[in-house]
C-alpha positions in Angstrom: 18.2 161.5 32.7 21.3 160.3 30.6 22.2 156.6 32.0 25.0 154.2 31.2 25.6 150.9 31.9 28.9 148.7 30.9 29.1 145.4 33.0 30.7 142.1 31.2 28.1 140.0 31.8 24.9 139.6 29.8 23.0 138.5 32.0 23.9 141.6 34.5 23.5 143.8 32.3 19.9 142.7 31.6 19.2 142.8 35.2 20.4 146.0 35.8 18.9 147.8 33.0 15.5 146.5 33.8 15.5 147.7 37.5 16.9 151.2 36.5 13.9 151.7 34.3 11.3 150.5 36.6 13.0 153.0 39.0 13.0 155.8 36.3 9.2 155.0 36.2 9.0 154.9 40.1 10.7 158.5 40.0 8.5 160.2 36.7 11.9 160.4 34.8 12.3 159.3 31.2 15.6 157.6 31.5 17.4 157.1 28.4 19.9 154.3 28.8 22.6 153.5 26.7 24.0 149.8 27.5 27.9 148.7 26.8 29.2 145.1 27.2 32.9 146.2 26.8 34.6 149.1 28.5 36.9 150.1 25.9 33.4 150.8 23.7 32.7 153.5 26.3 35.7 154.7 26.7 36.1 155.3 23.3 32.8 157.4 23.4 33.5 158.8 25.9 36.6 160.4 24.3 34.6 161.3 21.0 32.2 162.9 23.2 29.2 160.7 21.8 28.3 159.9 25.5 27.6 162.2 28.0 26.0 160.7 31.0 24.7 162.1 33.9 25.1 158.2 35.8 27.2 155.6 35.1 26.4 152.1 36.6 30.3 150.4 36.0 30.8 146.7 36.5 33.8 146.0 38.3 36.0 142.7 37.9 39.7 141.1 37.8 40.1 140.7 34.5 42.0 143.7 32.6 40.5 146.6 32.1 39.0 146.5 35.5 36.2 148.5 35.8 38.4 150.7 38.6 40.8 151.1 36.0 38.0 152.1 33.4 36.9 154.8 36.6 40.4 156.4 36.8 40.4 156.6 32.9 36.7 158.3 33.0 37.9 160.6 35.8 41.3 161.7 34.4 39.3 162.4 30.7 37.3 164.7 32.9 33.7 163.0 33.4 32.6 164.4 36.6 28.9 162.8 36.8 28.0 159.9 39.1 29.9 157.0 39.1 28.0 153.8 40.8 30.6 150.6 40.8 29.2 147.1 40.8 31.1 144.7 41.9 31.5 140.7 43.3 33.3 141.2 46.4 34.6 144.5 48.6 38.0 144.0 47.4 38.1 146.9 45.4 36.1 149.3 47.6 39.3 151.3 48.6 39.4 152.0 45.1 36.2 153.1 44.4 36.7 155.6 47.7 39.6 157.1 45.6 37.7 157.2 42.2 35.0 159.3 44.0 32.3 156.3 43.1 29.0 157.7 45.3 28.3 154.1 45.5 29.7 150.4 45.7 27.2 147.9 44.9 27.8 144.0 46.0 26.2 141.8 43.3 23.8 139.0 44.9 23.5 141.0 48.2 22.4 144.5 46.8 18.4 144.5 47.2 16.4 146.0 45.2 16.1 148.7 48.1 20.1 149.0 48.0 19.1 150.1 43.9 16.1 152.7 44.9 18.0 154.4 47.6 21.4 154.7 45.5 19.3 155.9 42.6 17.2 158.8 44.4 20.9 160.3 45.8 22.2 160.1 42.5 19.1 162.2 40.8 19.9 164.4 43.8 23.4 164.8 43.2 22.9 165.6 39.3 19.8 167.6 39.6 22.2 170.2 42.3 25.5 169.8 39.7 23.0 170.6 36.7 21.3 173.6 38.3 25.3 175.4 38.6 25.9 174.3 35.1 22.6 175.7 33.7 22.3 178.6 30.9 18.7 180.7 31.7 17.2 182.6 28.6 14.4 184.6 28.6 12.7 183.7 25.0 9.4 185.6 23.9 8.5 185.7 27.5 9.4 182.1 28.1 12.1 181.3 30.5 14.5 178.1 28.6 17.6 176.5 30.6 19.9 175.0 28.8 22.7 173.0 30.0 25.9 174.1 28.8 27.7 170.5 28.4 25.7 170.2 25.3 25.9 173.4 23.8 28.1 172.7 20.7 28.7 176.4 19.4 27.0 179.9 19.5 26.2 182.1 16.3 25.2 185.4 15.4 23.4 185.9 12.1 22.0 188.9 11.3 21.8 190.1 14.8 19.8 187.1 15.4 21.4 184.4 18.0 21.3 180.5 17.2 22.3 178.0 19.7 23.1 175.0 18.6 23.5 171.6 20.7 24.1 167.9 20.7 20.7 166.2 19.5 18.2 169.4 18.9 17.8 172.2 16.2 18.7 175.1 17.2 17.6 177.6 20.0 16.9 180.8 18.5 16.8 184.6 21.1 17.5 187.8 20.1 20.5 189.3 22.7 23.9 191.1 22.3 26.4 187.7 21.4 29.2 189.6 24.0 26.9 189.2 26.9 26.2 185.4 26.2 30.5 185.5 25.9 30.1 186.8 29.4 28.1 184.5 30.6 30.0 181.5 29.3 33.6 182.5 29.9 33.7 180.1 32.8 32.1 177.2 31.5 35.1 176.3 29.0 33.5 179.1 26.3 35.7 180.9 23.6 34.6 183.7 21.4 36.5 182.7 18.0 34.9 185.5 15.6 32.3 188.2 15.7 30.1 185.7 15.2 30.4 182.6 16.9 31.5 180.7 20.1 32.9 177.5 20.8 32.6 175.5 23.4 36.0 174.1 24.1 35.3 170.6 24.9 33.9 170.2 21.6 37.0 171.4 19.5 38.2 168.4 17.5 41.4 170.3 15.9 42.7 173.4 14.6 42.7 173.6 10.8 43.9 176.9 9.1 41.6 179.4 9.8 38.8 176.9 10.9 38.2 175.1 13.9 36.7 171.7 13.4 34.3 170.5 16.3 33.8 166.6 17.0 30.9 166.8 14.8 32.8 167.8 11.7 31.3 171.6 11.9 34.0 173.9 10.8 33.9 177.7 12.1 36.1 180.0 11.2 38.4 182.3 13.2 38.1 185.4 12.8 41.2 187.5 11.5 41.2 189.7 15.5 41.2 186.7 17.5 43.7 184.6 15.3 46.9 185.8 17.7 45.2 184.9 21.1 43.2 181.5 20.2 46.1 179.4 20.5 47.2 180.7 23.9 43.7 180.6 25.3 43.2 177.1 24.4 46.9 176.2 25.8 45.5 178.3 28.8 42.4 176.8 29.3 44.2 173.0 28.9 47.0 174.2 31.6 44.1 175.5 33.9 41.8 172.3 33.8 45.4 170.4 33.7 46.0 172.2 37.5 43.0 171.7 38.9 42.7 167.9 37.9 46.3 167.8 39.0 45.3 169.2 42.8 42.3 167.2 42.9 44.0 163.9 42.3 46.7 164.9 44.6 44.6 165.5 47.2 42.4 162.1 46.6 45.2 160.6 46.8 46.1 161.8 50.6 42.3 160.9 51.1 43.2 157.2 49.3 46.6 157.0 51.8 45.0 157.7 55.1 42.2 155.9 54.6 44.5 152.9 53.8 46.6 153.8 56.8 43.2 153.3 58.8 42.4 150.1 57.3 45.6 148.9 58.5 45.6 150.2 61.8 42.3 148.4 62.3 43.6 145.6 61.3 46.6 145.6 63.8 44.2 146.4 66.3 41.9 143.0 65.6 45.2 141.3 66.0 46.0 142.5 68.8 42.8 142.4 70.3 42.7 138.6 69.0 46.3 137.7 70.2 45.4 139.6 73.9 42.5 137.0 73.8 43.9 133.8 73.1 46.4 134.8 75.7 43.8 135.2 78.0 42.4 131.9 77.1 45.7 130.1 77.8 46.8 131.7 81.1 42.9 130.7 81.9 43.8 126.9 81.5 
């Protein structure tokens, strides 16, 4: 379990780390946390695709960036793991609604029991999103999973298959490379040569007849699929461009009518309050 944490405060940040690992321990998970003091630092991780947490525990101030402002930046890059906001005060809890935080977290009144219970339904929440984004193999009778975020590329070398991703050697099978093409096609997957696949999150840039990944790995296109990588990748970006596009547009109906509703209650306690002093004075 892959967690972040970027809050401003030292002393915070200590705290918070602390009780997520003694909750790690609580659960049986080894929790590898990664700690930032400034947002920016993440962000800019975030965008070389360093980081790729399954939680992120995001402190939330007034002072620019704001940590709701950091969550719209995460959300629009595409980060689609758990967001949990901690903040001084509910004034920004609208915003964390619209963000799609799972969780707003008041410091000096969230208990430790607050922290347990928000941490069990996040390893819920990732544990059911990783089991859709999962890549079974059967290898020398040995069922693997793999998750497909961190597979970097796919290649064929004489017949044999080597996947490789973020932080492991290789995984090495013995299957047909179009099949594995296949399987992938819908998890942002593009078959660039005879030999290899790409995942398309990792493509850094286009170079010639190479594409360089954000690791520096260059892998060549092959001569048949020099016509069509261009448009898939343009495809691909307009695709994941429309869906973010309708899913921002429709949090942000969510964000309006929950406003409206705020509001509405409001008029209503005025109402209710002005109805009562009224009462009050037609009393005396």
């Amino acid at each position: 379990m892959k967690i972040v944490i970027c809050i401003a405060g030292k002393k915070g940040r200590e705290q918070c780390a602390h009780v997520l690992r003694l909750l790690g321990q609580e659960c049986g998970l080894t929790t590898g946390l990664i700690v930032y003091e400034k947002h920016s630092q993440l962000l800019f991780d975030m965008e070389e695709r360093k980081s790729h947490p399954d939680m992120i525990y995001l402190g939330v101030g007034r002072t620019a960036p704001t940590g709701i402002e950091t969550a719209y930046t995460l959300r629009r890059m595409g980060y689609r793991g758990e967001l949990v906001l901690l903040a001084f005060s509910e004034e920004f809890a609208v915003q964390g609604y619209a963000v799609e935080a799972f969780a707003y977290l008041i410091a000096g009144k969230a208990t430790y029991s607050c922290f347990q219970e928000t941490f069990q339904k996040g390893i819920k929440k990732v544990f059911h999103r990783e089991e859709q984004e999962v890549l079974t193999l059967m290898i020398h009778g040995s069922l693997f999973r793999i998750f497909t975020r961190e597979i970097l590329y796919i290649e064929m070398l004489n017949r044999i298959i080597y996947i490789h991703y973020a932080g492991g050697e290789p995984i090495i099978c013995r299957m047909q490379i179009g099949k594995l093409e296949q399987q992938l096609k819908d998890s942002g997957f593009l078959r660039v040569h005879q030999s290899f696949i790409v995942n398309i999150h990792y493509v850094h840039y286009i170079s010639g007849q190479n594409i360089v990944l954000v690791n520096q790995k260059n892998i060549p296109i092959g001569r048949n699929y020099r016509n069509q990588i261009s448009r898939l990748l343009i495809a691909y970006d307009v695709k994941k461009n429309r869906k973010e596009r309708e899913h921002w547009e429709q949090e942000e109906q969510r964000r309006n009518r929950y406003q409206i509703y705020l509001l509405l209650g409001r008029l209503l306690d005025e109402v209710l309050n002005v109805t009562g002093r009224t009462v009050t004075k037609c009393g005396n």
